[in-house]
N, C-alpha and C positions, 0 to 999 in steps of 0.2 A: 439164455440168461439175458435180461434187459437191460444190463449194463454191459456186458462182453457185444452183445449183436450193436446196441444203440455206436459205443466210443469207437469200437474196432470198425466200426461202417466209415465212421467220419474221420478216421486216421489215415484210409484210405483218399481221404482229399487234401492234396499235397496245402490248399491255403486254409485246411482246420485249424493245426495249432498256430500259436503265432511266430515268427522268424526264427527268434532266439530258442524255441522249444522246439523244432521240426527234428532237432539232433536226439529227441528224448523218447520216440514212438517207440523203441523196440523197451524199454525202461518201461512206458507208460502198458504196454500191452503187457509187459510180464509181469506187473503190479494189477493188471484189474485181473489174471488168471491167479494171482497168488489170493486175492480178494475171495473169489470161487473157490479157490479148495481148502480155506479157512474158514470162511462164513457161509459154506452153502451154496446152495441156487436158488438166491430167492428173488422172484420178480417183482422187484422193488428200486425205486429213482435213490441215484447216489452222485454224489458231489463229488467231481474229480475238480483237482485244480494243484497249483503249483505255487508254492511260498518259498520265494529265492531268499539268497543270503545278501548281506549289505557290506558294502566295504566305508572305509569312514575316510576319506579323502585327506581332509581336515579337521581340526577339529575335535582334538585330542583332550578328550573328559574334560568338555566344556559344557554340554546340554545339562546335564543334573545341577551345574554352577549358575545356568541363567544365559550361556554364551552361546555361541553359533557354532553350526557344523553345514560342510561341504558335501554332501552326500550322493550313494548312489549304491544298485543292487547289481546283481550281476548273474550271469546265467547257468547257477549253480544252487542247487537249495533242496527241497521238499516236494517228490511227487506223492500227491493222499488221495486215497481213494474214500470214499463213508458213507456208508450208508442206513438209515434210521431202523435200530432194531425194537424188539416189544420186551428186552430184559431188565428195563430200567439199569442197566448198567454201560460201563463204555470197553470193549474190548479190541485190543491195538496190534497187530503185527507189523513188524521190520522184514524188507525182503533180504536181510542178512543176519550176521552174528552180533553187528556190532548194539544191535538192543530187544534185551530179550522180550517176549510176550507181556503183558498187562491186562488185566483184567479187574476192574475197580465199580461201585456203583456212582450213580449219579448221586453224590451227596452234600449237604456244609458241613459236611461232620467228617471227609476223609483228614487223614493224616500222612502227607504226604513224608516224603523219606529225601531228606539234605545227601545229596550222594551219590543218589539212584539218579538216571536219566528220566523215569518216571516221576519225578518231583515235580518235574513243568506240564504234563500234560494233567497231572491231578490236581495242581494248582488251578489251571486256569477253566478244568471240570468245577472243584468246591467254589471259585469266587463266583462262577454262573450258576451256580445252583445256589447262592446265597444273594444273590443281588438278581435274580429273576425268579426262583423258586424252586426247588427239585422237582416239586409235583407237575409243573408246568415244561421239563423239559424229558425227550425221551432220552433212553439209550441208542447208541448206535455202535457201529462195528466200523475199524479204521484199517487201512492196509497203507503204509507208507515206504517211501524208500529214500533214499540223503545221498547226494554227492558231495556234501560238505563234510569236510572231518572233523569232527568233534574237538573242541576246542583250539580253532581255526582262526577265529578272531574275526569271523565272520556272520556273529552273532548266529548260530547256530543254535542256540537255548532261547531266543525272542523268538525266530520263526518257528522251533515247536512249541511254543506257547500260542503264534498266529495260527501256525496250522489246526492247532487242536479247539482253539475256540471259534475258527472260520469255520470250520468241521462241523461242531454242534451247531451254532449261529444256522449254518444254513438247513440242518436235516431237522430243523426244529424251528424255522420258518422265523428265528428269534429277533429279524429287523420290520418284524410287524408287531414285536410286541409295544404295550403304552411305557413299558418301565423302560424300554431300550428307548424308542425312539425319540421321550422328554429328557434322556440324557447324553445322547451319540445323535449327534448331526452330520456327519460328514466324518472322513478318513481321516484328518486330523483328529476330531474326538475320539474318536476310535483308537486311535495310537497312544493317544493320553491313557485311557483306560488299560489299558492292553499293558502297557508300562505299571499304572497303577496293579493291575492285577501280579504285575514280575515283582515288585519292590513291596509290595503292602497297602500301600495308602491305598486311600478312598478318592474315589471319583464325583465328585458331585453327589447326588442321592445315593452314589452306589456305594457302598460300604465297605470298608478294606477287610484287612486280616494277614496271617503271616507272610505272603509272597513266599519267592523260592532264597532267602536271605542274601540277596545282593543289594547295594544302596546304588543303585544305577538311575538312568535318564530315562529319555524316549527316543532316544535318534535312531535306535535300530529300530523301533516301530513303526517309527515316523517312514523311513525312507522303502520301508519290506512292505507299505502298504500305499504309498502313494507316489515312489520313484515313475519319474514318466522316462518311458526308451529316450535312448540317445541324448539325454541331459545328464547333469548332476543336476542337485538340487540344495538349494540356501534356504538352513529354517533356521529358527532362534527359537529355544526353550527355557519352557519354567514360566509364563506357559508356553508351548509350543504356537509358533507364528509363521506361515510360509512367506519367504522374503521370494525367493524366484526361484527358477526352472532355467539353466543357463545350457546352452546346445554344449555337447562334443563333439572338437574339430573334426570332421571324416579323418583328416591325414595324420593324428593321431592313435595312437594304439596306449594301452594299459596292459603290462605283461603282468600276471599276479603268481606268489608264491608260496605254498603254505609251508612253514619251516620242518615241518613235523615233531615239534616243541608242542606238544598241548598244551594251552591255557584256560582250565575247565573252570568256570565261576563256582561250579560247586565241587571242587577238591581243590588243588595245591593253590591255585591263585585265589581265591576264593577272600581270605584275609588282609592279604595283598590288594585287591581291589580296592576292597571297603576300605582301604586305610586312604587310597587315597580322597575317594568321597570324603570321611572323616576331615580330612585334614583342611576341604575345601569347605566342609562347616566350620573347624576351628579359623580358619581364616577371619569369615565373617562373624563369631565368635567376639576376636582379639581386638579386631576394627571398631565392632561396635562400642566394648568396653572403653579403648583409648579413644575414643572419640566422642562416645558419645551419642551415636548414630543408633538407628532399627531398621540396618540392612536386613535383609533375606539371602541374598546370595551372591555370588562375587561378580556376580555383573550390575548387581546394584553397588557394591563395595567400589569396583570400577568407575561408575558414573559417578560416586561419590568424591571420588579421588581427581576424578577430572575436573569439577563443581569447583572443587578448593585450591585449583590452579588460581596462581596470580594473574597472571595472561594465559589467552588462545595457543600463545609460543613457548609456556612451561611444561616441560614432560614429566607430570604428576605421578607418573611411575618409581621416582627413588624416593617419594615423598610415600607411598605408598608401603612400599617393602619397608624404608626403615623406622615405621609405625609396627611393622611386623614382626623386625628381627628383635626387636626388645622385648617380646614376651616372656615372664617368666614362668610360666604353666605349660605352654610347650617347648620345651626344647630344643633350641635353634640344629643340633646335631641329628635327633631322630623326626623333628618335622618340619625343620626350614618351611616354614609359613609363607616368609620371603618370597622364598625359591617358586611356591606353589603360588604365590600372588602373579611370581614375574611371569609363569609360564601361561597363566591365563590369558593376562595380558595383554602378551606377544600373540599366541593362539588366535585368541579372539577379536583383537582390536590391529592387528598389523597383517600377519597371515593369513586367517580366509579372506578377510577385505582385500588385500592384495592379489590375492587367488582367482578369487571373482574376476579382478580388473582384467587379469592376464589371460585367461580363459574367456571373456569376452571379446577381449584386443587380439587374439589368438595368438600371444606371447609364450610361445611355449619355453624360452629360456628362460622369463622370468617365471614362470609356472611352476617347471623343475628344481628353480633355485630355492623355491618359498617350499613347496615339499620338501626337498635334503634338507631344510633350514630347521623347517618344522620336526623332520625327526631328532635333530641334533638337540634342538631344545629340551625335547620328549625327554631323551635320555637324561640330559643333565639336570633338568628338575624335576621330574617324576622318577624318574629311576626303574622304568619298567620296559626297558629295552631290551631283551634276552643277550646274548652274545650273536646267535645266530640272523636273528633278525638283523643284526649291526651289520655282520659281514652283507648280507643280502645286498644290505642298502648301499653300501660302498663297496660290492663288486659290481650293484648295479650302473652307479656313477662313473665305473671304470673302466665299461663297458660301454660307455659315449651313452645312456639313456639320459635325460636330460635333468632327472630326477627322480628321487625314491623313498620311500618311509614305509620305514612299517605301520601297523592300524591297530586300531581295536582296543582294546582295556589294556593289552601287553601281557608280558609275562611269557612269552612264547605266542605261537600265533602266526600272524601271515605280514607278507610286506608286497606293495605294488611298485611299479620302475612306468617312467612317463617317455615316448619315446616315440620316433616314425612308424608310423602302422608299416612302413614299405620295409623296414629293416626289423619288423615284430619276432615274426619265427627263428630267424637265422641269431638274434637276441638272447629268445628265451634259452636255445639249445647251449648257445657260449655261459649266459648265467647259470644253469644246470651243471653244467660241464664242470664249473669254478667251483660251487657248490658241495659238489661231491669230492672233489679235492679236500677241500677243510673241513669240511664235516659228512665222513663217508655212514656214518653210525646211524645220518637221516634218513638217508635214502628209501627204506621200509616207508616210511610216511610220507614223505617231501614229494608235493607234485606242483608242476608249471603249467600255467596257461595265458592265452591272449585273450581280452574279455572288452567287450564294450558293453556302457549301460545299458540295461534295460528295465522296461518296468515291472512295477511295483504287483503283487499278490493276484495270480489270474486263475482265473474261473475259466476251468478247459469245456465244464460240460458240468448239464445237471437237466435232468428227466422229469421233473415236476416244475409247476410252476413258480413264478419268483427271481431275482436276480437278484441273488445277494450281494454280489461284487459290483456289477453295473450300478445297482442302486443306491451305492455307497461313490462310488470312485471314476463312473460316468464312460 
């Protein structure tokens, strides 16, 4: 078979994959044999490659407001195998339980199912089959496998949305087409889209439709396609801008921990989420109205608010909030506008910029301080802090790391601990340890690791001509 002899030859040369995936070859080869005895033996080129998960540093539901996130991926996510079939359909295996079969056509007419874990890979099949053509693209056959756990908080529903239209994109040669390439110039467009293709909206010429119903950003796009190894990375969205690529200290370590609280976008957090997006439209809403303004988003809302200082030395921040707390359409008790103004704020305008400084200065006490700081915030004006996530974070503090926050949309989910790469292991095993003490119930799901960045969306191998990744992301 031409893809079993082609990948299994080159897995054999210990500098094929790259650093961070050398730990995945026994994964990778029992995913291209699972490939084979689902789809055949057909002597035909297939796209192997790897779409990791993203942790969100900083920058806590600020990108779909217009604000900044600290970002980075990590060496956990999607291995896919796919290769181009003649069914005009797309048919998908999981090398487990955790997602059953699929079999759907290439159409704009599917209807995908709120619920199912199949909602993202049909989504982001129907928006390419309606923004390039169905006739124009083929079927193909997918063999996948996930070391991320499902509602993780580690955007795990953005990367099978990358996976699945990296997948088609490449077995359909669709960065040659005229409709893609007058509209995707590079991996930031691509992220914009890819976002646009998760939330609905339209991309440029390319025309939206339902998304998978979450009112979300692009920062998990952004960083699962363009993180480079051993940085984080500073963008600003709405639209998406890359600000910089900032190194990670060698002498630090990132211990990560998934709580084993799911927080699935399409089940229980799902409303939870949107509310808070919601609330960051009413914001800009209630501003507009009492002032007078044609914000767009609370980062215009914010430079607006800065503009109408009296001095360089007033902090237009309670000038802000208490333009907020007087509304009487939202109620101060179920949506503290306020609350949701100050947390951007602080987010966007004191904490990553802070972050940034500290992690250039290689400050890791103030590093850690702006983390704990930032989750603390989280909580008390989002209100999407689980309990568990809580404890995490303050046994991570208690345990001398220097800092800690949970990530992601919330609601359950994962939290990382900032600390001596030299003191990592002997770490993670004390925080596990403390863990299981106060919440022994998690244990089934709850797992720990020491991660450093790496990058963004890799193309392990592909048998026909073209580079889809290279020619996007360099």
């Amino acid at each position: 078979m031409l893809i079993l002899r082609a990948v299994e030859s080159k897995l054999r040369d210990p500098a094929f994959l790259p650093f961070e995936l050398r730990g995945k070859r026994a994964a990778l080869l029992g995913l291209l044999r699972l490939f084979g005895e689902r789809f055949g033996d057909p002597d035909r080129a297939a796209f192997v490659g790897f779409v990791p998960g993203r942790i969100e540093v900083l920058g806590k539901h600020t990108d779909y407001a217009g604000g900044h996130s600290l970002l980075a991926v990590l060496d956990r996510g999607f291995l896919v195998v796919a290769s181009r079939n003649g069914l005009g359909r797309v048919r998908m295996v999981e090398d487990s339980r955790e997602f059953e079969p699929v079999d759907f056509p290439v159409s704009a007419e599917l209807d995908p199912r709120i619920g199912s874990w199949s909602n993202y890979p049909m989504t982001a099949v129907k928006r390419a089959a309606a923004n390039f053509g169905a006739s124009a693209l083929a079927g193909m056959d997918v063999a996948f496998s996930s070391d991320l756990a499902v509602g993780s908080g580690m955007s795990g529903s953005s990367a099978l949305i990358i996976m699945t239209f990296a997948a088609l994109a490449a077995v359909n040669r669709l960065d040659e087409s005229a409709v893609f390439r007058s509209n995707v110039h590079d991996g930031v467009d691509l992220a914009m889209y890819l976002a646009c293709v998760e939330n609905g909206q339209s991309f440029r010429e390319l025309v939206g439709g339902r998304g998978v119903g979450t009112f979300g950003g692009s920062e998990d796009h952004t960083s699962i396609l363009n993180a480079r190894a051993g940085c984080l990375s500073l963008y600003r969205f709405a639209p998406t801008i890359w600000r910089a690529d900032i190194a990670w200290p060698e002498e630090w370590a990132m211990a990560v921990c998934f709580s084993g609280v799911r927080a699935e976008k399409t089940r229980e957090a799902l409303e939870k989420y949107n509310h808070l997006s919601i609330r960051a439209r009413a914001v800009v809403e209630e501003w507009n109205r009492a002032m007078g303004t044609r914000c767009t988003n609370m980062r215009e809302v914010a430079d607006e608010a800065a503009a109408r200082a009296a001095s360089a030395a007033e902090d237009p921040l309670p000038e802000a909030t208490r333009v907020l707390s007087s509304s009487e359409r939202y109620p101060q008790a179920e949506w503290d506008l306020a609350g949701r103004m100050r947390q951007f704020w602080i987010e966007d305008r004191r904490h990553v910029p802070g972050a940034v400084r500290a992690l250039a200065a290689r400050d890791a006490t103030a590093f850690g301080e702006i983390s704990s700081a930032s989750h603390a915030d989280s909580r008390r004006y989002l209100g999407n802090i689980a309990a568990e996530i809580d404890e995490l974070a303050t046994s991570a503090r208690d345990l001398e790391a220097w800092g800690a926050s949970g990530f992601g949309a919330g609601f359950g989910g994962s939290a990382y601990a900032v600390l001596p790469a030299a003191l990592a292991q002997g770490f993670v095993e004390r925080w596990k340890a403390r863990y299981a003490v106060r919440y022994p119930e998690r244990q089934a799901e709850a797992w720990f690791l020491v991660t450093l960045p790496v990058g963004g969306l890799t193309e392990i191998s592909r048998e026909r001509p073209g580079r889809w990744v290279d020619g996007l992301w360099g």
